[in-house]
C-alpha positions in Angstrom: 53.0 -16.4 -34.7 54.5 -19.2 -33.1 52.6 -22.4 -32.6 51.0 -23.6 -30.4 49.5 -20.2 -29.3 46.9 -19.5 -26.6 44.9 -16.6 -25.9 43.2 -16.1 -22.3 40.3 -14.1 -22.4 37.7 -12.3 -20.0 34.3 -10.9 -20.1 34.6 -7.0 -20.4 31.5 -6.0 -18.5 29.7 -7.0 -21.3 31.1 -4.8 -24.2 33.3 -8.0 -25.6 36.4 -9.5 -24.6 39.6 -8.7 -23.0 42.7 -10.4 -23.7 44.7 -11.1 -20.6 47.5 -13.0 -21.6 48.9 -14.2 -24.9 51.0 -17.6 -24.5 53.0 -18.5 -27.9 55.5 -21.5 -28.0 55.7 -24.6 -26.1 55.4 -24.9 -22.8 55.9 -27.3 -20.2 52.6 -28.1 -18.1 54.0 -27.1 -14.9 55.3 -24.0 -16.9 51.8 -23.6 -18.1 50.2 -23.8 -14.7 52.4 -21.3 -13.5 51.6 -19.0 -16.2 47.7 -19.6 -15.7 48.3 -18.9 -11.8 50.2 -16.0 -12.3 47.5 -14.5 -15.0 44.4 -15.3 -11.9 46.7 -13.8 -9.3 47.2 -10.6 -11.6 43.6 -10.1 -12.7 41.7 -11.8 -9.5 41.0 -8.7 -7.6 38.9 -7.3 -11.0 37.5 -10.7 -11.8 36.0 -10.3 -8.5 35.0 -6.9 -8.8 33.2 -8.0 -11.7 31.6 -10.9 -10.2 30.5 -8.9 -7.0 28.7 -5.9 -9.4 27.1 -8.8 -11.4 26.1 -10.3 -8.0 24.7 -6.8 -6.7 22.7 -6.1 -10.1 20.8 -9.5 -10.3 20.0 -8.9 -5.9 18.6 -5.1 -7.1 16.9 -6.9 -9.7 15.0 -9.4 -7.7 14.7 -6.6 -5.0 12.7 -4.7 -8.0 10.2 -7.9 -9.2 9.9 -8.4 -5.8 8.5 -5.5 -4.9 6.9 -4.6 -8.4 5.0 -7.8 -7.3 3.8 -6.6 -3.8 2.7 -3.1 -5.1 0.7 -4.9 -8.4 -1.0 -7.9 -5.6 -1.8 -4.1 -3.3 -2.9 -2.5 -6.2 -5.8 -5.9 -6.8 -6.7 -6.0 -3.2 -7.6 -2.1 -3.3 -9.3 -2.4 -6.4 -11.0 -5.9 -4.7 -12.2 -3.8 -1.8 -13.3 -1.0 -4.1 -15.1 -3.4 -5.8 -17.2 -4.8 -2.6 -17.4 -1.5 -1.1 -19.7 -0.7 -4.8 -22.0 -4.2 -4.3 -22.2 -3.7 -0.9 -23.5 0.1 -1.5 -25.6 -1.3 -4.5 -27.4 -2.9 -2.4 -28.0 -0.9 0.3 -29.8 1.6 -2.0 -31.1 -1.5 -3.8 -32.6 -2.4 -0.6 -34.0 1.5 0.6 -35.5 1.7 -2.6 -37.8 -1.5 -2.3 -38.4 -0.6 1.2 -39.8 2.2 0.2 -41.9 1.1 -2.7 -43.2 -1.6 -0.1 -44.4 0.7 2.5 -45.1 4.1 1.1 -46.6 5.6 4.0 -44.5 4.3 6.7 -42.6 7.2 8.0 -39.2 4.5 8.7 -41.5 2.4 10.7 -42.4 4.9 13.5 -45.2 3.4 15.7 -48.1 6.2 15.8 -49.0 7.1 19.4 -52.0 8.4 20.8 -52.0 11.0 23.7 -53.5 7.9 26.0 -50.0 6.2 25.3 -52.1 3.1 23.5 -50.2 2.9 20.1 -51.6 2.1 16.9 -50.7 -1.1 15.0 -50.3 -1.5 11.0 -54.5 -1.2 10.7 -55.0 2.2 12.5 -56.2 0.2 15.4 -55.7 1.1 18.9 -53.5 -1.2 21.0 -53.4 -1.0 24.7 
């Protein structure tokens, strides 16, 4: 191997590296340059192939979180009204169960009537 010697190297979707280009020997900087410009130009079009799946994979990815996060705050909220719906129907029976241990004979607070439309009040009295 001649010296100096320079390797140029790209990412190969992950699974190591590729070498592009091997550069042994001197070389002027322009000569360089040219070299570098000519190794781009040759292997752009897959660099940016590359870059645009990359690109693509990390949107999908934050599409996914994103929605992974709207379907788990969906999934509270149900479970929040599910929840209240419970107390709110704990209650209720709460309530119709003290309501009835309060007034045992009340037939759901119908006013008794007599035929001489006078109705009776709590007492069994006669109101006009």
């Amino acid at each position: 191997h001649t010296f100096p010697f320079l390797l140029l190297l790209a990412d190969n979707k992950g699974k190591g590296m590729n070498i592009i280009d091997l550069i042994q020997g001197y070389l002027s900087p322009d000569g360089l340059l040219e070299r570098f410009i000519q190794c781009t130009d040759k292997h752009h079009s897959k660099v940016q192939e590359i870059f645009f799946k990359q690109q693509e994979a990390q949107q999908l990815l934050q599409l996914r979180q994103q929605q992974d996060l709207e379907y788990e705050m969906a999934l509270a909220a149900d479970r929040e009204k599910e929840l209240l719906q419970q107390a709110i129907d704990q209650s209720l029976l709460d309530f119709q169960q003290m309501d009835i241990k309060d007034n045992p004979n009340d037939d759901n607070n119908d006013v008794n009537q007599d035929p001489n439309n006078a109705t009776n009040d709590d007492h069994g009295n006669v109101v006009t």
